[in-house]
SERO-4910 file (N, C-alpha, C, O; in steps of 0.05 Angstrom, whole numbers):
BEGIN
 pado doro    nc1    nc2    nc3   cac1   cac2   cac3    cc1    cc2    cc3    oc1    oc2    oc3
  Unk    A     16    -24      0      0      0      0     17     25      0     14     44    -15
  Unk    A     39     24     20     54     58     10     59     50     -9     43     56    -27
  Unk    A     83     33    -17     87     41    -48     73     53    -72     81     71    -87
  Unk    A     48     38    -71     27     53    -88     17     77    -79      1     88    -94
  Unk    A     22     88    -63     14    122    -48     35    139    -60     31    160    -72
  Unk    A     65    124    -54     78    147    -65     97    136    -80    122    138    -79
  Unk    A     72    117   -103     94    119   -134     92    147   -151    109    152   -169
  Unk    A     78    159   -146     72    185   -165     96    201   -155    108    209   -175
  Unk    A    110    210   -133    133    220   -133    150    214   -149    161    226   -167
  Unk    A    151    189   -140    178    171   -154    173    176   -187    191    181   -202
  Unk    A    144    174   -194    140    171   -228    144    198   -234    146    197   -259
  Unk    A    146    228   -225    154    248   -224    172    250   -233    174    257   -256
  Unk    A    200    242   -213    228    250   -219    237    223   -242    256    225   -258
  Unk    A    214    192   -238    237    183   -264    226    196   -287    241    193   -307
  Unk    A    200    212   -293    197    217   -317    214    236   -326    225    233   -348
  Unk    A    219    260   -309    242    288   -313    273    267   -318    284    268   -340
  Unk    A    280    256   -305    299    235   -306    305    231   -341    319    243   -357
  Unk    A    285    207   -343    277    202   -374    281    225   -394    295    225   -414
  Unk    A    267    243   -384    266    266   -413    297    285   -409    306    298   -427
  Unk    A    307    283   -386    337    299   -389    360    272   -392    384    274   -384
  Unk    A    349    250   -402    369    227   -407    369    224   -430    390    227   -442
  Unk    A    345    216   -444    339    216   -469    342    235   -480    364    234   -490
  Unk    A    332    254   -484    336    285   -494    366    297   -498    375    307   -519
  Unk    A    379    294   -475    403    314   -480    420    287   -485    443    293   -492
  Unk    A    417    262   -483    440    240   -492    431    240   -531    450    233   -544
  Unk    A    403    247   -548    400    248   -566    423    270   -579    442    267   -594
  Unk    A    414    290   -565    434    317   -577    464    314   -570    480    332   -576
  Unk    A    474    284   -554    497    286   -554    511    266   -576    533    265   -586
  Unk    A    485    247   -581    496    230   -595    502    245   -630    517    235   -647
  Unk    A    489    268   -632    481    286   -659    507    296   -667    519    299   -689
  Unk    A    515    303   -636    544    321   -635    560    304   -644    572    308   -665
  Unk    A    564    281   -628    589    257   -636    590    257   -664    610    266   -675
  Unk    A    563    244   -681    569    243   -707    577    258   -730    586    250   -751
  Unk    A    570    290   -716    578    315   -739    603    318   -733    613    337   -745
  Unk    A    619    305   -717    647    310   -713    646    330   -697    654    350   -709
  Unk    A    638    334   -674    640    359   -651    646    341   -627    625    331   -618
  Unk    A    670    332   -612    671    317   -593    670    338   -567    660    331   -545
  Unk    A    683    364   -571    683    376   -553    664    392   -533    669    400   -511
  Unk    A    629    395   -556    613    407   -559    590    387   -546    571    394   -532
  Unk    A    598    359   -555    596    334   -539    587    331   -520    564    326   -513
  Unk    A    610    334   -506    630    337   -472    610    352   -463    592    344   -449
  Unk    A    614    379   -473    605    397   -455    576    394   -451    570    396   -427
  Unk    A    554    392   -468    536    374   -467    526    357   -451    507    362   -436
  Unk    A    536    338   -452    542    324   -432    544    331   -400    531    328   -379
  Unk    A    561    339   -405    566    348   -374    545    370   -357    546    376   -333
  Unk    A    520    382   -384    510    393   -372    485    376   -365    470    385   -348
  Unk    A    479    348   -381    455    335   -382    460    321   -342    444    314   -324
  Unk    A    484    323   -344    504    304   -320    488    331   -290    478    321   -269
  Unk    A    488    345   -292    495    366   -277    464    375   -273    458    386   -252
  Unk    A    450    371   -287    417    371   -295    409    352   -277    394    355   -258
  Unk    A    423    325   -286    414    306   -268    417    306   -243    400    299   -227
  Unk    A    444    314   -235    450    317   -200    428    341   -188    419    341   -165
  Unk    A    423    360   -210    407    389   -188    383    382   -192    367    398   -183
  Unk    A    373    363   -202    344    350   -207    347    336   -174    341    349   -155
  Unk    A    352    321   -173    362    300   -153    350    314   -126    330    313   -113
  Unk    A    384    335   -125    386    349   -101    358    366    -95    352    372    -72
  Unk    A    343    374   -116    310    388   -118    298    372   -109    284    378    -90
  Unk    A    298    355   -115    276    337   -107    274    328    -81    254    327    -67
  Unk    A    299    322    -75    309    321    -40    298    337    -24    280    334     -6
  Unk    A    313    360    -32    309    392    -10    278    390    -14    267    399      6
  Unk    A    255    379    -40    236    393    -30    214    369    -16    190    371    -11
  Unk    A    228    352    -13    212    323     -3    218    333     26    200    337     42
  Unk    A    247    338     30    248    348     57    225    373     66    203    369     77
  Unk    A    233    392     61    219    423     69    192    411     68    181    414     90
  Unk    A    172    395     46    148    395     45    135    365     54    114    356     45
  Unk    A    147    356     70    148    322     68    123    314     80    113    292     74
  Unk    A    107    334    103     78    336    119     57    337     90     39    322     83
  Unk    A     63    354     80     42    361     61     39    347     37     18    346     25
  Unk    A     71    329     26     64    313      6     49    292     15     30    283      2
  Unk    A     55    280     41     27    266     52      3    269     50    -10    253     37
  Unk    A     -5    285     61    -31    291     63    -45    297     44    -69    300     46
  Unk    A    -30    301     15    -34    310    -13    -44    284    -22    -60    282    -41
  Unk    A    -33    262     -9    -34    236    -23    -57    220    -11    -65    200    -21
  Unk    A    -68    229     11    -92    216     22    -76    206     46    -86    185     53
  Unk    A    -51    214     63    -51    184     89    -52    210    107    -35    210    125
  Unk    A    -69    231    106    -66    239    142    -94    229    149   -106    243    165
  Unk    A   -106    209    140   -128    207    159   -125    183    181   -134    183    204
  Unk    A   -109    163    166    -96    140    180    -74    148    183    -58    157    166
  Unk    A    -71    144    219    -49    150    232    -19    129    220      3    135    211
  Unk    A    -32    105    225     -5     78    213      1     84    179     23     84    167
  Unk    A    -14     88    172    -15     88    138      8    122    129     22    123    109
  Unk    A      4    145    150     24    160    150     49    160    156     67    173    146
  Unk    A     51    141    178     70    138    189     93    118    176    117    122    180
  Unk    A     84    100    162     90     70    145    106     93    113    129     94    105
  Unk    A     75    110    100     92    134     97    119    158     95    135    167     79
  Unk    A    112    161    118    136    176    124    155    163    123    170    173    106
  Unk    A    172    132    138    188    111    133    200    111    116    224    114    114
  Unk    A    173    107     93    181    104     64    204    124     60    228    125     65
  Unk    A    180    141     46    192    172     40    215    174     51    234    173     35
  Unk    A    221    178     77    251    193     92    268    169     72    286    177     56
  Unk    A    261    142     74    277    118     62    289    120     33    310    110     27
  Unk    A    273    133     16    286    138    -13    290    166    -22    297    169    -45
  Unk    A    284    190     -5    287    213    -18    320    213    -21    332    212    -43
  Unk    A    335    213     11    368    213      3    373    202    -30    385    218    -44
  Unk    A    365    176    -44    373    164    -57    360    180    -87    362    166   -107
  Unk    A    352    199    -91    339    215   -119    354    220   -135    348    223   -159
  Unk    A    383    225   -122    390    232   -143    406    201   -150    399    199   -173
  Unk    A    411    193   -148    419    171   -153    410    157   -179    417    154   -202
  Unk    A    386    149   -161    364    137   -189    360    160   -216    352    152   -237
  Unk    A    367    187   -211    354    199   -237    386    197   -251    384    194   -275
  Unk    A    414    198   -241    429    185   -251    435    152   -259    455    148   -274
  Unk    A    422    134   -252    420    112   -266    408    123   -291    422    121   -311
  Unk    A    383    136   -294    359    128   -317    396    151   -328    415    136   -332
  Unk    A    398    168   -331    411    185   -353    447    174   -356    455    173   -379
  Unk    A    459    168   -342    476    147   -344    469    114   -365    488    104   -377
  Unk    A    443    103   -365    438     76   -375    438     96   -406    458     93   -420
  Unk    A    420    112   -415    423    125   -435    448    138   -452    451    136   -477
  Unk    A    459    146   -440    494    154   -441    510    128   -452    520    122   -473
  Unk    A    507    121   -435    524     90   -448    515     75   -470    530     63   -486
  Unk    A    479     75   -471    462     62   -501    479     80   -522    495     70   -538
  Unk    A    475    106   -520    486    118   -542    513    115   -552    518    123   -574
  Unk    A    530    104   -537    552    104   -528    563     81   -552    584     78   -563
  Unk    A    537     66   -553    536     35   -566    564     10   -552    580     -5   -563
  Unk    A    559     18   -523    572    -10   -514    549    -21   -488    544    -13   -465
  Unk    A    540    -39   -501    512    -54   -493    527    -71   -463    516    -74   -441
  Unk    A    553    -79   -471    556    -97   -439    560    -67   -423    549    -63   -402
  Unk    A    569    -55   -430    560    -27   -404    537    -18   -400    534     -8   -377
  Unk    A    517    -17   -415    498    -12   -409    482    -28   -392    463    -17   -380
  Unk    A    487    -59   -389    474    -74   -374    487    -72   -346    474    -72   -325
  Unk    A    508    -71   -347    525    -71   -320    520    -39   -309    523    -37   -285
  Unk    A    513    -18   -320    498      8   -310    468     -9   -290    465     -9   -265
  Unk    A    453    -19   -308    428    -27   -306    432    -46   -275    422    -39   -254
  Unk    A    450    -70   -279    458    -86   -250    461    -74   -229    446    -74   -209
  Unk    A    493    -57   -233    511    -48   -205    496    -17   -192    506     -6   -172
  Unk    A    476     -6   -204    469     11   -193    430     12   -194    414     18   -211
  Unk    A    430      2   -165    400     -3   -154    380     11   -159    387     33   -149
  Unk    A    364     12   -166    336     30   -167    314     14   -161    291     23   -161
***
């Protein structure tokens, strides 16, 4: 039952996740082929950097608002069902940015076209 309360967070940040993985790993893969490696990089590093301040947003605001995303979701009327809640929540917000670097890292490497890295992305780093 939490899980399903607060998959919509989670489906939140992997969808932003998704569209700054997909999206800016497309425009890097565009760069590689026109012969711009440097233009690349930098690219890159900003899709990289997108992903960590996504992360860290999402943190700071799970923290600051963490009463109210509850109660947004239906558990302040049941005391256990908030509390089981909150558990949750405190339990995977640390980890946001993480996971929105898996989804844009697994992408990075598809484009990358080395598939045993991309699975070993997919293994060694949990979501």
């Amino acid at each position: 039952m939490v899980v399903n309360i607060l998959f919509p967070i989670m489906a939140f940040f992997i969808g932003l996740a998704a569209l700054i993985g997909v999206g800016g790993n497309a425009r890097v893969a565009v760069l590689q082929g026109a012969g711009k490696p440097g233009e690349a990089r930098r690219v890159l590093g900003l899709v990289i950097a997108l992903g960590v301040g996504l992360g860290l947003i999402g943190t700071l605001i799970t923290v600051l608002v963490f009463q109210s995303i509850l109660a947004v979701l239906g558990t302040s009327s049941s005391e256990s069902l908030s509390a089981l809640d909150g558990k949750y929540l405190v339990t995977i917000y640390p980890f946001y940015t993480t996971m929105i670097m898996i989804f844009i890292l697994e992408q990075t490497v598809r484009n990358d076209g080395r598939t045993t890295a991309q699975h070993g992305v997919l293994v060694l780093l949990p979501c």
